[in-house]
C-alpha positions in Angstrom: 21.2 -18.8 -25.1 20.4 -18.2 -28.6 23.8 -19.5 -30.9 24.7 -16.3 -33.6 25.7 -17.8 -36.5 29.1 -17.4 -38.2 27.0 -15.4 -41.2 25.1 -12.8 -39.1 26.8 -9.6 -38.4 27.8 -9.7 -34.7 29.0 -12.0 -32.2 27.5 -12.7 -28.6 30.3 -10.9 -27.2 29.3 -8.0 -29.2 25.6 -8.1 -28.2 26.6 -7.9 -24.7 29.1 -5.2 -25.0 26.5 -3.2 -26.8 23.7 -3.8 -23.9 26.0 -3.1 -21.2 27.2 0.5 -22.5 23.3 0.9 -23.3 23.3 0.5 -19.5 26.0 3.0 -18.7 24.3 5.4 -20.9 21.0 4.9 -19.0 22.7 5.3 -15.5 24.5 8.4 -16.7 21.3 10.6 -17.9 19.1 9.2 -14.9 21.5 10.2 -12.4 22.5 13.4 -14.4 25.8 12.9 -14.3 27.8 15.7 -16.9 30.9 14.2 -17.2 29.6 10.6 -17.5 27.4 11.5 -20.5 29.9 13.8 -22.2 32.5 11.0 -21.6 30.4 8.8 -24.2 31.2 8.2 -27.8 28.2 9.1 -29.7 29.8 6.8 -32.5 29.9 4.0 -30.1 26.0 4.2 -28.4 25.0 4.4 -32.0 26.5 1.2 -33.0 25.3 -0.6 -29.7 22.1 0.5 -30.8 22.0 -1.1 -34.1 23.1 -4.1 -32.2 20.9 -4.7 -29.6 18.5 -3.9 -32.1 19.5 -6.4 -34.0 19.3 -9.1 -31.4 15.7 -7.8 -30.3 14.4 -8.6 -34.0 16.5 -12.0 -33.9 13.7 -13.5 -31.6 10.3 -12.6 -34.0 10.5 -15.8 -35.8 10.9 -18.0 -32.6 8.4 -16.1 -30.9 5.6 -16.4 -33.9 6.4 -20.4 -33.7 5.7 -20.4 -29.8 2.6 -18.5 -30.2 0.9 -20.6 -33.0 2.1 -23.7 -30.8 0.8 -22.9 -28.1 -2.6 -22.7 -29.7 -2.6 -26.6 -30.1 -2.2 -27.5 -26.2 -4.8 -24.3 -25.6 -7.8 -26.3 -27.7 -6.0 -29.4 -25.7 -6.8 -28.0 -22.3 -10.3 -26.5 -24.0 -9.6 -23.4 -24.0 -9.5 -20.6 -26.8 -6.9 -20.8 -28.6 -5.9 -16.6 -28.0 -2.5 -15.8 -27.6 -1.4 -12.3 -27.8 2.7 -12.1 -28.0 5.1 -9.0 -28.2 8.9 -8.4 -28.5 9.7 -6.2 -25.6 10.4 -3.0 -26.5 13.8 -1.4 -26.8 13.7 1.4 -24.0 12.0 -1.8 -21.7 15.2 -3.5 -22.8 17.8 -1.2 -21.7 15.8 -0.3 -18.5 15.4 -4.2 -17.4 19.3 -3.7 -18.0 19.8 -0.5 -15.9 17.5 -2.7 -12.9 19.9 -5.9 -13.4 23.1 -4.9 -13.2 25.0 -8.2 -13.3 22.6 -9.7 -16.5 24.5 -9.9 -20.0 21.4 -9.2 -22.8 22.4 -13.0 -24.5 20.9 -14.1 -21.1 17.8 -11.7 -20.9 14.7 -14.4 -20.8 12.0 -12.4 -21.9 12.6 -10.2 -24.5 10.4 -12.7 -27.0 6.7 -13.1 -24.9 3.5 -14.8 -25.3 0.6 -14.6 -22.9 -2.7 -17.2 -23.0 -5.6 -16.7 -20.5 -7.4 -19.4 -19.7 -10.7 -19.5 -17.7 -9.4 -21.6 -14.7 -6.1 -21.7 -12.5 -7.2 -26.0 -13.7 -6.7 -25.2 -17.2 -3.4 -23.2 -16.5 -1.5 -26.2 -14.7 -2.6 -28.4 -17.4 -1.3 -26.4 -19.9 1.9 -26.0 -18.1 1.5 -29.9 -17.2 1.3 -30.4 -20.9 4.2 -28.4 -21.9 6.5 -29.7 -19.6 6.0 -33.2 -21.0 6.0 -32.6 -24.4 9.7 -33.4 -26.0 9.3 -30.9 -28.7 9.1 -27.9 -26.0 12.8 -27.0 -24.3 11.5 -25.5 -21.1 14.6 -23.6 -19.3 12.8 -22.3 -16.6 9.3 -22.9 -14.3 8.2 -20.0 -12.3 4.6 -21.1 -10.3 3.3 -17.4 -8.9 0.7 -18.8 -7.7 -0.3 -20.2 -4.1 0.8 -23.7 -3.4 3.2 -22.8 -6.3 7.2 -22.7 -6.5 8.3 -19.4 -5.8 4.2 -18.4 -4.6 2.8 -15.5 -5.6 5.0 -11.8 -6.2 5.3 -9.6 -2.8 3.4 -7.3 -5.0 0.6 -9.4 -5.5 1.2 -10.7 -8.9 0.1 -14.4 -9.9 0.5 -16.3 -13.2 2.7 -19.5 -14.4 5.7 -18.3 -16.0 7.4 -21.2 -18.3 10.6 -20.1 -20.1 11.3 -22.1 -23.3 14.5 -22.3 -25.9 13.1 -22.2 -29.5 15.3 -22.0 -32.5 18.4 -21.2 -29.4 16.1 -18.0 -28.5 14.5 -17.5 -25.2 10.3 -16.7 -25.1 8.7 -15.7 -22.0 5.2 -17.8 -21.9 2.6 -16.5 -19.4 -0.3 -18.1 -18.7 -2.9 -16.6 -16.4 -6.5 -16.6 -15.5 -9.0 -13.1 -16.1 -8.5 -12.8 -12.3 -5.1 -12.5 -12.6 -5.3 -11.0 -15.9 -7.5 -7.9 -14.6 -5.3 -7.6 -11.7 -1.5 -6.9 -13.9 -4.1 -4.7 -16.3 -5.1 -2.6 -13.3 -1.5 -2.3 -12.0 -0.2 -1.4 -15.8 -2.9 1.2 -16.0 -2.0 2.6 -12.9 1.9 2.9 -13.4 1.2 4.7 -16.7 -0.9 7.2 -14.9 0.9 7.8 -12.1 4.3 7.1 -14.0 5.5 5.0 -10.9 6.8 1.2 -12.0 4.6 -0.1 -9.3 5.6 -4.3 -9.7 8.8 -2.8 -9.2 8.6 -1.5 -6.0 8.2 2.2 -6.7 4.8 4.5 -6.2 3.0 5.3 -2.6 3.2 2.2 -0.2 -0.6 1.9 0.4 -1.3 1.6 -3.1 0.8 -1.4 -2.8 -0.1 -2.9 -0.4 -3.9 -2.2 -1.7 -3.2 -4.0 -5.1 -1.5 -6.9 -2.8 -4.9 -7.4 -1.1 -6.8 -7.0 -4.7 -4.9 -9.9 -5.2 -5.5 -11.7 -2.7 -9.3 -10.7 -2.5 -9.3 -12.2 -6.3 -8.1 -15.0 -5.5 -10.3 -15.7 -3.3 -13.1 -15.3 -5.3 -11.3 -17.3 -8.0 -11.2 -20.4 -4.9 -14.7 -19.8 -4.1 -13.6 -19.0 -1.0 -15.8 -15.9 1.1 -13.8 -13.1 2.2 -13.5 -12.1 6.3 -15.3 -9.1 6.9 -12.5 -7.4 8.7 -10.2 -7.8 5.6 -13.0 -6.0 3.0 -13.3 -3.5 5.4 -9.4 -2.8 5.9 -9.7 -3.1 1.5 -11.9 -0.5 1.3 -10.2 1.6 4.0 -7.1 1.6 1.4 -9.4 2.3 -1.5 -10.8 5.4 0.1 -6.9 6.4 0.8 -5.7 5.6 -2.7 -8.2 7.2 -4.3 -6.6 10.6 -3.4 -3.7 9.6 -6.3 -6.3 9.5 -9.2 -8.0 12.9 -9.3 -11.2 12.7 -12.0 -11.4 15.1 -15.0 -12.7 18.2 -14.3 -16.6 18.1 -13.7 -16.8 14.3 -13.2 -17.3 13.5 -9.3 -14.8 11.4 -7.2 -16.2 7.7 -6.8 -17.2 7.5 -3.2 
């Protein structure tokens, strides 16, 4: 948990005060509710603002140092050293909140995040391998979604090493996947933004789920070298044809068949 000092401005009590009536302000204008929202102190949800703001920009240092070391094991594993890295954004913040209602925001793991992809599932676990052997990396947590891995892949599908590590008492989300796995969280992000459903969260039409859980598996198949059963393409492109109905083209371009 990253330690406040006694010279910044608020406490970790105060941080998670501020996330959890951030969550109580969420709840209230999802669900509509008139007399929660006119129940809130304006005063109050400005000031947890500020906070949790705060503590969002308290992990850009730590997450720049993970990035640039995390170059040094990519050239290790001979891979390019590309790393793109983001501080989740505030609304992602307060939503992940709304979704976890038990989390306090000092123990939110991801709001720092860097992401490496490597050209084999090989060069991932080395990586990873590498990391987790190194004294100078704090790793909190190991998430293997991935097959033969510890938890396995996401019911939705979703595959990549997830390695959770304390820098300067902050906690940064590293994600390391392959372009299969890459190309398949792309497609679902592009797909939730267009149909404004948070797919990997359960939410949008059930046979576009399931058909991004079989692009999954179909890629990592491929990724294996391993040939597909004919009667599980032909069940793919079954759902395909189906979810195509959910992506209507621009006027006077023609439906893929």
């Amino acid at each position: 948990m990253a330690i406040i000092a006694a010279s910044d401005p608020y406490s970790k009590r105060q941080v998670n005060r501020a996330g959890k009536l951030l969550r109580e302000v969420r709840i209230a204008l999802d669900s509509e509710d008139d007399d929660a929202i006119m129940a809130l102190d304006p005063t109050a949800v400005d000031d947890a603002i500020t906070v949790v703001e705060w503590w969002r920009g308290l992990h850009a240092k730590p997450l720049a140092k993970v990035n640039a070391n995390l170059r040094y094991y990519l050239r290790k594993a001979g891979a390019a050293p590309e790393v793109t890295q983001r501080l989740k954004r505030f609304s992602t913040i307060v939503h992940k909140l709304q979704r976890e209602p038990t989390m306090a925001l000092t123990n939110m793991e991801d709001i720092g995040g860097v992401r490496a992809i490597l050209p084999t599932q090989q060069q991932v676990l080395g990586v990873a391998s590498m990391l987790d052997s190194a004294a100078r990396w704090n790793i909190r947590r190991r998430r293997f979604y991935i097959d033969g891995g510890a938890p396995g892949p996401k019911g939705d599908g979703y595959r990549a090493v997830h390695l959770i590590v304390e820098k300067d008492d902050c906690y940064i989300e590293i994600q390391l996947r392959t372009p299969w796995q890459d190309t398949w969280a792309q497609s679902v992000e592009q797909d939730t933004r267009r149909l404004r459903a948070e797919l990997k969260f359960g939410a949008g039409p059930d046979d576009l789920r399931e058909y991004y859980v079989m692009v999954s598996e179909l890629f990592a198949m491929r990724e294996a070298g391993v040939e597909p059963d004919p009667l599980f393409m032909d069940a793919l492109a079954k759902l395909y044809s189906a979810t195509r109905a959910y992506f209507p083209p621009p006027p006077g371009r023609p439906r893929p068949q």
